[in-house]
N, C-alpha and C positions, 0 to 999 in steps of 0.2 A: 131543835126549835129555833126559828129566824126571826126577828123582828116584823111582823108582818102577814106572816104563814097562815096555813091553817090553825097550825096548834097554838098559834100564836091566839088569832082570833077568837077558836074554842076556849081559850082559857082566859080571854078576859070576858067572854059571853059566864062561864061559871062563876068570877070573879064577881061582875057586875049582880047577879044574882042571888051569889051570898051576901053581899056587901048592902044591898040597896032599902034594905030595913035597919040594920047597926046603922049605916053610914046618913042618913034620912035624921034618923032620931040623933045620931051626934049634931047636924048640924043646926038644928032649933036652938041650942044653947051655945054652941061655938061662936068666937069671937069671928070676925070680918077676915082677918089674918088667916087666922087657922079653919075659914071653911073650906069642905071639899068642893071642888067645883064639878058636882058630880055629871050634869050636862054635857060635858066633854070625855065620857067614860075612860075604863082604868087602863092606865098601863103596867101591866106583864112585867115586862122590862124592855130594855132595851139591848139591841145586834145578837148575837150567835149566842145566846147564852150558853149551848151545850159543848162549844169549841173554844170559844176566846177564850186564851192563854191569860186576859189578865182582866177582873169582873168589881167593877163598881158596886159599893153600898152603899147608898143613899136611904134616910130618913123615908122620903116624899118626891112624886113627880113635882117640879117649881110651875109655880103659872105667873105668866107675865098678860099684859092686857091682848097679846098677839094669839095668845091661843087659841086655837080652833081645836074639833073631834078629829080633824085628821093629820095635825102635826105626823102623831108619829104611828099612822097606818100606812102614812107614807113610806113606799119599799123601790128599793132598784137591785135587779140584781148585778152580785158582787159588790154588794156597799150593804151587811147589816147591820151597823151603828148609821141608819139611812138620812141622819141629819149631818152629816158630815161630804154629802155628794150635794153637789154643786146646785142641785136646783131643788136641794130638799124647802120645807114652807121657811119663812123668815124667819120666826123664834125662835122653833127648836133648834134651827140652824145655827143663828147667834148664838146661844147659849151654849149646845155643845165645839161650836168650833173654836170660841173662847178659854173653853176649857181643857182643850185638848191643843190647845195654837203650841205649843213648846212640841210634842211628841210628834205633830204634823208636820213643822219646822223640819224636823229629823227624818222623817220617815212615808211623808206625803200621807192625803187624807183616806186614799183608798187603805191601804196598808191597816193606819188607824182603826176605819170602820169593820174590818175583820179578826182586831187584836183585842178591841176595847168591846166590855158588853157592860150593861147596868142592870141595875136590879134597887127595888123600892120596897122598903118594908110597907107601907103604904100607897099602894100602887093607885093613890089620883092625887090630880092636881089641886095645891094647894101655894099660899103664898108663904106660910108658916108652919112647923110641926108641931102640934101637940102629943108630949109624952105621954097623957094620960090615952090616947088614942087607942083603941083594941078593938081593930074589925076582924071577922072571921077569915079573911084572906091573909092573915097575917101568915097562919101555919105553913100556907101555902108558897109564901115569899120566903121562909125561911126555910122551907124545904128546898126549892131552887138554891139557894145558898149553900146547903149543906150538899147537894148535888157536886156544886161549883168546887168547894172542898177538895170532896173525894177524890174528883179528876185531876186534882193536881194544879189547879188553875192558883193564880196568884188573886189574892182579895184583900182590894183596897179601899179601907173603912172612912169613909167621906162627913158621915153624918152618922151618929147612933151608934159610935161601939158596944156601948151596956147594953144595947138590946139586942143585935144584932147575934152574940156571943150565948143570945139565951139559947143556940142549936149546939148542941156539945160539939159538933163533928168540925162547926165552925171554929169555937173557945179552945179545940186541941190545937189547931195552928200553928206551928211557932212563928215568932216576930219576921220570918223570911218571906214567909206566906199569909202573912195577916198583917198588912201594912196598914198604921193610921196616919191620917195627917197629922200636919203638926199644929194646926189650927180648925174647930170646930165650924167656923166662920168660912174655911175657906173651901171650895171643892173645883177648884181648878189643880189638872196633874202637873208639878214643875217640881223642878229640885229644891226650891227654897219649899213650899208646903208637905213634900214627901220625906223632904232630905236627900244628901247624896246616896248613899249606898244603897236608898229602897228605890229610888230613883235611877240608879244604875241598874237594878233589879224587873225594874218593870220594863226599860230600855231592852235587856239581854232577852226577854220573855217577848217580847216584840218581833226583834230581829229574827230571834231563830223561829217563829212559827208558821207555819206552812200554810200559806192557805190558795183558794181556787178561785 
């Protein structure tokens, strides 16, 4: 599955689906912060999620006022983290190449878009995360996750460790392949938020991976 795809598509159409009655009645009581912006339907995740070597957790997709529904249906091929290619839309652009500016630095963005994938415990946009949040997509984002696991893929904990570890396959991990940052605050990839040696780690998972 590619950011984008078929499968991509079919699974935020089922996404949207389960979600659009839990996620409806969360938001009558939600604060301004923490509403979904459900208008701009969900995101999946983001790039290769069934190949990239090294796979983001995140909370929540972020929304800035730039947002549109098509940030990230936006596809090129040979670039599936597709906000990373040169003329992906403006936000999702800023925000992921911001985040990713240190590894790009090293290794240019296409490389990047092929090595990096994300993944949303709460897969729509919002400004804020609400912990007490529990849509029925949840099972389903941590199923991807626990996928990510299996294959060996490195997973780096951005936002939400204590929840993210409620899939066992994930909480087995050792500390080599289940990297947090070092700040809750922060989810830009660098050595000073990773640290050196997980950071060194996600460099070596970089380099050596193959892709087309």
């Amino acid at each position: 599955m590619i950011q984008g795809d078929q499968d991509w598509i079919d699974l935020a159409m089922v996404i949207a689906n389960e979600d659009a009655g839990p996620a409806a009645h969360y938001n009558v009581e939600a604060t301004p912060e923490q509403a979904l912006h459900l208008h701009l339907g969900p995101v999946p995740f983001l790039g290769a999620i069934a190949t990239a070597p090294v796979v983001l957790l995140l909370t929540h997709a972020d929304w800035d006022d730039q947002a549109t529904p098509y940030d990230h249906a936006f596809r090129v091929e040979g670039w599936p983290l597709s906000a990373l290619h040169p003329d992906a839309p403006r936000g999702a652009a800023d925000y992921w190449r911001s985040r990713a500016a240190d590894l790009i630095a090293i290794f240019g963005a296409q490389r990047v878009a092929n090595s990096i994938a994300v993944l949303f415990l709460a897969p729509w946009r919002a400004a804020c995360f609400d912990t007490r949040l529990r849509l029925p997509s949840r099972r389903l984002m941590l199923a991807l996750g626990a996928r990510a696991a299996l294959r060996d893929a490195t997973l780096v904990v951005l936002r939400g460790g204590e929840v993210w570890t409620e899939a066992n396959e994930i909480a087995a991990l050792p500390p080599t392949r289940l990297i947090r940052s070092r700040t809750w605050r922060a989810t830009d990839l660098s050595p000073a938020n990773l640290g050196l040696a997980a950071w060194d780690h996600v460099c070596r998972q970089i380099d050596t991976h193959v892709w087309l």
